[in-house]
C-alpha positions as a printed NumPy array, in Angstrom:
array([[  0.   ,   0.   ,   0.   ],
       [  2.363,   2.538,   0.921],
       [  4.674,   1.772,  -2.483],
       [  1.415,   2.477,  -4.21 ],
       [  0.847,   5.598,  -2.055],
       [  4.203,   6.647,  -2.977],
       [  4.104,   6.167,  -6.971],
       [  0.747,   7.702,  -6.987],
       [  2.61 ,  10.628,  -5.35 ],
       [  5.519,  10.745,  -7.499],
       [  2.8  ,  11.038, -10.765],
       [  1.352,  13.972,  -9.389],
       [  4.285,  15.67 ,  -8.421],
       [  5.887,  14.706, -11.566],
       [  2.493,  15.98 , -13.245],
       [  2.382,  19.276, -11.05 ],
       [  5.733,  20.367, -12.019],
       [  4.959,  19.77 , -16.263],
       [  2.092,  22.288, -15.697],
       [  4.285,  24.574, -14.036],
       [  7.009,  24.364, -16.691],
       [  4.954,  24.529, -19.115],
       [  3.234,  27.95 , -17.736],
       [  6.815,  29.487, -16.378],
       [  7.789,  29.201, -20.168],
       [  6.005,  32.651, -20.482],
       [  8.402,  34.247, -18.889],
       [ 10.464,  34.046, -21.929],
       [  7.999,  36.461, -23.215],
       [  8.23 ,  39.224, -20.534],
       [ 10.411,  42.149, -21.28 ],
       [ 14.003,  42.073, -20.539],
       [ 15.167,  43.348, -17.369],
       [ 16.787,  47.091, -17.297],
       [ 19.437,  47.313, -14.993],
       [ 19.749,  50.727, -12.802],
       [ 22.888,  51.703, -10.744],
       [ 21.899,  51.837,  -6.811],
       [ 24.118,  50.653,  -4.015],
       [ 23.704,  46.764,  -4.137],
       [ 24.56 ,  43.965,  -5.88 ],
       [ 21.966,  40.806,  -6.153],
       [ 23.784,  37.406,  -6.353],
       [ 21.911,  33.842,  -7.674],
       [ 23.247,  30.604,  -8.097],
       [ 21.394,  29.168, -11.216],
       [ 21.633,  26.048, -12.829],
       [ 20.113,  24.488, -16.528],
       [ 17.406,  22.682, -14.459],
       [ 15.988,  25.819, -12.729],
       [ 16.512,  28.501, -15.538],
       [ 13.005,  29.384, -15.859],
       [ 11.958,  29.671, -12.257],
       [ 15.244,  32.297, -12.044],
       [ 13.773,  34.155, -14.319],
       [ 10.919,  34.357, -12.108],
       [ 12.486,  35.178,  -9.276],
       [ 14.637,  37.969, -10.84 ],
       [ 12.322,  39.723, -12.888],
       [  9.678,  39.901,  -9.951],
       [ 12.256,  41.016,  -7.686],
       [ 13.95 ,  43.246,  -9.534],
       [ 10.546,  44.604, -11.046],
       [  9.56 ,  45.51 ,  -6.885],
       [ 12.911,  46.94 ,  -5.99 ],
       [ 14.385,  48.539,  -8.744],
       [ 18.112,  48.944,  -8.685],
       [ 21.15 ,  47.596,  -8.728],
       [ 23.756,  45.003, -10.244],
       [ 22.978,  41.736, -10.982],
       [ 25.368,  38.872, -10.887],
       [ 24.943,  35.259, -11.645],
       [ 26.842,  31.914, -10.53 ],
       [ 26.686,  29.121, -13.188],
       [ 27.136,  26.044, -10.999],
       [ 28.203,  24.268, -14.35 ],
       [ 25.138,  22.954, -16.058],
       [ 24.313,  26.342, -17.907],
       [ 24.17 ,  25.543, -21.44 ],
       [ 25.286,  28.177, -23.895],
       [ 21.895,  28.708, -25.107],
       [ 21.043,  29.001, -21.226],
       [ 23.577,  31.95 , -21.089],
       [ 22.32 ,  33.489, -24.224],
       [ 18.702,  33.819, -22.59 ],
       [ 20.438,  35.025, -19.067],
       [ 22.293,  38.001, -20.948],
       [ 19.028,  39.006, -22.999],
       [ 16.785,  38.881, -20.038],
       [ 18.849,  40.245, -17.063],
       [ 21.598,  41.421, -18.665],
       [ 24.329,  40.681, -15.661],
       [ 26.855,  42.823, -14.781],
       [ 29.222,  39.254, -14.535],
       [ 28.152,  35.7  , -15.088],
       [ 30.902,  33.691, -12.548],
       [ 31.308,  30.215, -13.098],
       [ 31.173,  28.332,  -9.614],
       [ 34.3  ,  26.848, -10.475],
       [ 36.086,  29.747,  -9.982],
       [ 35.054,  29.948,  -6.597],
       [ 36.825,  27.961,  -3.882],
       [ 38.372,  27.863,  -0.433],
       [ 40.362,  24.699,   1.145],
       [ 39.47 ,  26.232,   4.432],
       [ 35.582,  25.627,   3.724],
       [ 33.297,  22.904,   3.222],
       [ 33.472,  22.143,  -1.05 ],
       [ 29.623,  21.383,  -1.79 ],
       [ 28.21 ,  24.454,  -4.386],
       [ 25.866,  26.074,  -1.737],
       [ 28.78 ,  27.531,  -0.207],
       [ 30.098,  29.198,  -3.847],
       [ 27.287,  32.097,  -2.906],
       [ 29.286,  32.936,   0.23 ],
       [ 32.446,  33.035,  -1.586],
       [ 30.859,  35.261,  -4.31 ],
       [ 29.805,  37.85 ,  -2.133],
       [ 32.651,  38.233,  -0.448],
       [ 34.266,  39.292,  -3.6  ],
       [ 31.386,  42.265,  -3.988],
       [ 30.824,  43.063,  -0.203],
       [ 33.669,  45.314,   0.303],
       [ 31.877,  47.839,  -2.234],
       [ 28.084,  47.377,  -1.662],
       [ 25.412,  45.655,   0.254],
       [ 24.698,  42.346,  -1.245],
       [ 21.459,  40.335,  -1.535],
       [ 21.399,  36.549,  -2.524],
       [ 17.983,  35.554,  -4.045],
       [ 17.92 ,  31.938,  -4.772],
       [ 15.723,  30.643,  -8.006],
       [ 12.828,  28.668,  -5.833],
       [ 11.572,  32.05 ,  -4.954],
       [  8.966,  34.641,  -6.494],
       [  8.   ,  38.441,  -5.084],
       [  4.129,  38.407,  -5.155],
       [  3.497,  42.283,  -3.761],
       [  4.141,  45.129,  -5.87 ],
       [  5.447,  46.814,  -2.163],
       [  8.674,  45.411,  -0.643],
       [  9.72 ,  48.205,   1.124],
       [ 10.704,  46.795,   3.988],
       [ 13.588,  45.273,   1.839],
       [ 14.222,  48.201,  -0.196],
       [ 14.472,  50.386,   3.589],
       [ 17.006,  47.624,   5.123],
       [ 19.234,  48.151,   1.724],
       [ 19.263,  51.525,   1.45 ],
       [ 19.842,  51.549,   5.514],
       [ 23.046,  49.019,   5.318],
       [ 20.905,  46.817,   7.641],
       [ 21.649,  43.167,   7.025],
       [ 18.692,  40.144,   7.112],
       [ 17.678,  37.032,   6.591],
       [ 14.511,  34.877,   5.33 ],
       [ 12.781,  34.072,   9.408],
       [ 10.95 ,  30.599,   9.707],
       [  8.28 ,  31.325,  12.232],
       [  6.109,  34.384,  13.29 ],
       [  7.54 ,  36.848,  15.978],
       [ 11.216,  35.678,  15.56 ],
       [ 13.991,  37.3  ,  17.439],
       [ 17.638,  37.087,  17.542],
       [ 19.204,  35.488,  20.275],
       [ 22.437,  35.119,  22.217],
       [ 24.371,  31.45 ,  21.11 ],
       [ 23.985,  30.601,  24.708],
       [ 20.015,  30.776,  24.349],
       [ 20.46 ,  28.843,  20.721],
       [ 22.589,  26.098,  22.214],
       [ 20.116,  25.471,  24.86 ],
       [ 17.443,  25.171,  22.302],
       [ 19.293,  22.987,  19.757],
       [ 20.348,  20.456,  22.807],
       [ 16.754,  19.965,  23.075],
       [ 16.502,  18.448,  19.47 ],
       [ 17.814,  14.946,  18.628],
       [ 18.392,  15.7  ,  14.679],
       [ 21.756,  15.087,  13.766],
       [ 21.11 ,  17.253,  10.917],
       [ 24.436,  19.577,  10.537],
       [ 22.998,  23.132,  11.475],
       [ 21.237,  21.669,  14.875],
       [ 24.863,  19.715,  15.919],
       [ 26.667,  23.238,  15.084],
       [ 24.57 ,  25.121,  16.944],
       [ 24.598,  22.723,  19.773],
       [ 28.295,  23.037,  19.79 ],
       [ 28.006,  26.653,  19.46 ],
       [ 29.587,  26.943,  23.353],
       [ 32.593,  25.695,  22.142],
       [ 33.615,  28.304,  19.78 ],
       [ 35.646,  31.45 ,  20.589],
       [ 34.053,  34.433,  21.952],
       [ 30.543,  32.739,  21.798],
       [ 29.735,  34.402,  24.916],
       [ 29.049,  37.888,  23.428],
       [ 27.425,  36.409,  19.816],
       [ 24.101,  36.1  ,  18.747],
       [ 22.098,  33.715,  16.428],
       [ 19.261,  33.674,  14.007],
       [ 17.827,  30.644,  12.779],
       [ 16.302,  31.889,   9.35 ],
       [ 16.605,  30.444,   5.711],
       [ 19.938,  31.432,   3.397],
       [ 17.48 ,  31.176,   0.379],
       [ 16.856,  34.899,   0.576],
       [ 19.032,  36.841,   2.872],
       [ 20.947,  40.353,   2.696],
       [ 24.777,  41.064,   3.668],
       [ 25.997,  44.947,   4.963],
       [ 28.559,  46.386,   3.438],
       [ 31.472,  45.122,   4.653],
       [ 29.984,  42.696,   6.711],
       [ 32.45 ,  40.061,   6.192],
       [ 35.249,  38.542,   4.12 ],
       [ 36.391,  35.27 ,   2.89 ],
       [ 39.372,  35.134,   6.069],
       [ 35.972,  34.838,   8.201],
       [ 34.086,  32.403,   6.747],
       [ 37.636,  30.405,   6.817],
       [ 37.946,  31.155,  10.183],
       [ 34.639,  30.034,  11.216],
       [ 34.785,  26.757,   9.31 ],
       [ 38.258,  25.713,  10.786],
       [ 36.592,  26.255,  13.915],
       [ 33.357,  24.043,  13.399],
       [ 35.619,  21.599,  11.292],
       [ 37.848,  21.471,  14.779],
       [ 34.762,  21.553,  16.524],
       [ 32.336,  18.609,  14.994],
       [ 34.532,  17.382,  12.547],
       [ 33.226,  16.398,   9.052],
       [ 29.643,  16.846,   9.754],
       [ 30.729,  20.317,   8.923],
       [ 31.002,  19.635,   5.114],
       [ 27.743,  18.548,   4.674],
       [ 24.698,  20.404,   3.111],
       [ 22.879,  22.883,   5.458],
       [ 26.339,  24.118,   7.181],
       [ 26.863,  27.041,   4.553],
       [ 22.747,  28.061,   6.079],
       [ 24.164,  27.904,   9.651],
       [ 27.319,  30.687,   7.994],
       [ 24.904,  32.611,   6.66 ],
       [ 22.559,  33.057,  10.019],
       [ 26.003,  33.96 ,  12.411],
       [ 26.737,  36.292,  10.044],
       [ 23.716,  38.181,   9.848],
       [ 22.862,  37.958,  13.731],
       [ 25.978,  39.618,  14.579],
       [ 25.444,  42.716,  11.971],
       [ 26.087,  46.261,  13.36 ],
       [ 22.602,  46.616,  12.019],
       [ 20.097,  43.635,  11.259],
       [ 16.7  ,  44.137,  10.189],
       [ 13.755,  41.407,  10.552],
       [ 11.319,  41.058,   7.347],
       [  7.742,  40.41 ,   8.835],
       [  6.762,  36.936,   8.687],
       [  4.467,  35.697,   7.341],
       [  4.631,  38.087,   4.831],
       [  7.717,  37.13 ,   3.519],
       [  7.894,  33.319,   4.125],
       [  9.357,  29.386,   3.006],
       [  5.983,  27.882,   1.385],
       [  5.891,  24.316,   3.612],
       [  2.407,  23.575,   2.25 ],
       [  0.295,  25.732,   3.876],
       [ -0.766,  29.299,   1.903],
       [ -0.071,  32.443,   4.263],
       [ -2.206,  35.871,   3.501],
       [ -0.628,  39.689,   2.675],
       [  2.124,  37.359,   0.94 ],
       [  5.121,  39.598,  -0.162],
       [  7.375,  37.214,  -0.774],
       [  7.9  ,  33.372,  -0.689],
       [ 10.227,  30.864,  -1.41 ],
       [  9.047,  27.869,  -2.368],
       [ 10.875,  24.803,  -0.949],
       [ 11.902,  21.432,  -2.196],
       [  8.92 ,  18.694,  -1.14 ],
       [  6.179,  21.337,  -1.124],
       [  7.467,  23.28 ,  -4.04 ],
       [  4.334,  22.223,  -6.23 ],
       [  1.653,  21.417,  -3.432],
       [ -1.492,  23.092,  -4.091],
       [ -0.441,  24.665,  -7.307],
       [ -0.067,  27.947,  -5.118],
       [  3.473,  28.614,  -6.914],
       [  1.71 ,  27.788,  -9.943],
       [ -0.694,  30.63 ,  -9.273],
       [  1.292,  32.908,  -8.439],
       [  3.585,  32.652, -11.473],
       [  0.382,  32.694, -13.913],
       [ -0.5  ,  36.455, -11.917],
       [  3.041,  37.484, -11.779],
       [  3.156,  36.914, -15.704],
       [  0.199,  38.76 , -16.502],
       [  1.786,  41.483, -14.072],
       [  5.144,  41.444, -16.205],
       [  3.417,  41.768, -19.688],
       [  1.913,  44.186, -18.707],
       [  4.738,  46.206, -18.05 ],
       [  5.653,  45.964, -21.844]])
């Protein structure tokens, strides 16, 4: 029964996904994005598989805020003709292949290449990394445009009425957990790391966050990781740890904003009102067709602007 319950799944999700493909391919008929100098840069990892959902994201976004360089990582698969569309459409300041991007010091799995490409921008702007999974749904994202233009960094929260707090207070959470997924064991192990007594933390998702000016370089995030690596060994290197980076980093900003939640929020299956902005994660990417929906209105919204 449950093998059955599991292919009958896998049809509709496989199913789901066609009719979104086959919708997001109207994107390709929006107009091209026109870049506008402003003090940021907006960074996106983007692969061949998820070229039409970037699109998405990046003309919604940029359609919202306004300004600003763009700057894509091609983790490899980007076909030629792939490239061809990126330059027409967004016309990037730089298109950075992730193999240019490395650091011994630092776990090697391609999540981690965004860190390493902002650190080669964040000495000159504030930097925002927008991954592909998401969409902006409100024609009002102030709240982002005011932490920008304020050098205030964030991150994407996970539940309402979110604060930041010290490690301490985040290591006696995690130790309540029994995951042994890598971001809970780091941050139970948070105690053990240098000066931990005067940091804080924020739990929040690296699929949309924003980095001050200045904020760090990459001797920090190699610092860090020869820390954790000394700390919990190889469970450092795997996928989630470069998420745990991201949320020190932003906690312990001279100035951190908090985007209201639900407003802007990860899509786990359930549909939030006065949506702003969401990022639709992996296993409930396509439940409900809600992404679906909001692609077909944020389409009609971009031809329009033609």
């Amino acid at each position: 029964m449950n093998a059955i319950l599991s292919t009958l799944q896998s049809a509709r999700r496989m199913a789901d996904q066609r009719r979104f493909d086959w919708a997001a391919r109207g994107v390709l008929k929006t107009p091209p994005i026109v870049p506008e100098e402003g003090p940021l840069v907006i960074v996106s990892m983007v692969c061949h598989r998820d070229l039409l959902m970037y699109l998405l994201a990046i003309k919604t976004f940029y359609r919202r805020l306004g300004f600003g360089r763009i700057v894509v990582i091609d983790d490899g698969s980007l076909t030629p003709e792939d490239l061809e569309v990126i330059r027409h459409h967004v016309r990037p300041s730089e298109i950075i292949p992730a193999k240019s991007l490395s650091s011994p010091a630092c776990p090697s799995y391609i999540s981690w290449k965004k860190l390493f490409c902002i650190a080669k921008f964040i000495d000159e702007s504030f930097v925002i990394q927008l991954d592909s999974d998401t969409l902006s749904v409100s024609p009002d994202l102030s709240e982002v445009r005011d932490l920008v233009l304020s050098d205030a960094s964030f991150i994407l929260g996970t539940w309402a009425n979110q604060e930041v707090v010290t490690m301490q207070e985040a290591v006696y959470a995690a130790r309540e957990s029994t995951s042994t997924h890598v971001q809970m064991v780091a941050e139970q192990n948070f105690d053990k790391l240098s000066g931990f007594s005067s940091k804080k933390y924020f739990r929040g998702c690296s699929g949309f966050d924003g980095f001050a000016k200045g904020l760090f370089n990459m001797k920090d995030l190699e610092e860090f990781s020869a820390e954790m690596f000394s700390i919990i060994g190889d469970k450092w290197s795997e996928w989630g740890s470069e998420q745990t980076m991201s949320n020190v980093l932003v906690a312990n900003s001279p100035r951190m904003g908090l985007l209201p939640y639900p407003e802007y929020y990860n899509y786990w299956g359930v549909e939030e009102a006065q949506q702003k902005f969401i990022h639709f994660v992996g296993t409930y990417r396509y439940h409900g067709g809600v992404y679906l929906k909001s692609v077909q209105t944020a389409l009609a919204e971009l031809r329009a602007q033609a």
